[in-house]
N, C-alpha and C positions, 0 to 999 in steps of 0.2 A: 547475395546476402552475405556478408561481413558477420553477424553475427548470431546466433540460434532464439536470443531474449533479448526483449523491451519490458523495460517496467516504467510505466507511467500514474503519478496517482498524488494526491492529497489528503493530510489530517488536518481539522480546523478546529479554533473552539478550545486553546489549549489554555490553562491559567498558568500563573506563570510558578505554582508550582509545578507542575506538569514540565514545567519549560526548562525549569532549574533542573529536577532530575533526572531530564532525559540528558539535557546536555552534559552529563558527567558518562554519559554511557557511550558505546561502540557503536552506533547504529547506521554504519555506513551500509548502503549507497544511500541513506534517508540524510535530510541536511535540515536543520532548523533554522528556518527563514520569517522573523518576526511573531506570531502567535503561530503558526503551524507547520506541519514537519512537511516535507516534498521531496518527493523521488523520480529522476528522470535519469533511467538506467538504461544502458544498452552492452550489451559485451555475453561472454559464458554463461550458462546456466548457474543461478544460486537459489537457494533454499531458503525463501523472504518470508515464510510461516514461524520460526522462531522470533524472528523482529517484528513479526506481527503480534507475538506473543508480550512480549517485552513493551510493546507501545501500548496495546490494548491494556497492561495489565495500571499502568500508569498513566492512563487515561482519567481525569476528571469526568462528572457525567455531560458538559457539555460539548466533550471531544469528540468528533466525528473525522468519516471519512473513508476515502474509496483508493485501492490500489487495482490495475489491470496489467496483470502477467501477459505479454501476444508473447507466446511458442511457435518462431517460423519453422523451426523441423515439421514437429507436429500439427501445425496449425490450428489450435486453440489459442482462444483466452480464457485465464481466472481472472474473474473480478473478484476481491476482495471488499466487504463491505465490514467497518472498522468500530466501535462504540467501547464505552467503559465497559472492560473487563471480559471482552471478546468480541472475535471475528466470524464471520461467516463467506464462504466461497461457493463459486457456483462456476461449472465451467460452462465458455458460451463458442459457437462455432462463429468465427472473423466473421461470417461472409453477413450472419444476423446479429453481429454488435449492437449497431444503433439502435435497432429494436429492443434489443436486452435490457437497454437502461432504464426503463419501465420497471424491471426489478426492484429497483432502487425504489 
């Protein structure tokens, strides 16, 4: 293992105000890529709950969408489930992923 985090995940549903103010913002490792933002991280542990905070707060009501932190130290995930004006997380054990998405 190379590195301790993976972040993989999508927001969709963005207007293009949404689009105009996010792109004046910091929000790396997040990348805006046509209407929605996407994240495909791998490297050192970061702290993705304040840019969840910043995206969700600037979210129109049609923005959506889902980030999943895998921790190989520790071997969890958080899924991150994303809407106007907040976030919700739930941590889920690898090994029952698939099944998890039913949360959704």
């Amino acid at each position: 293992m190379k590195f301790p985090m993976r972040i993989f995940g999508e927001i969709k549903g963005l207007e293009p105000e949404t689009i105009d103010s996010l792109s004046r913002k910091s929000l790396s490792p997040f990348r805006l890529r046509d209407n929605r933002l996407e994240i495909e991280y791998e490297g050192p542990y970061i702290d993705i709950e304040p840019l969840l905070d910043e995206i969700a707060g600037a979210l129109e009501e049609v923005g959506h969408g889902h980030v999943d932190c895998i921790d190989h130290e520790n071997w969890e995930v958080i899924r991150y489930l994303i809407r106007q004006g907040a976030w919700s997380s739930r941590r889920i054990n690898p090994d029952d992923v698939l099944e998890a998405y039913k949360w959704q």
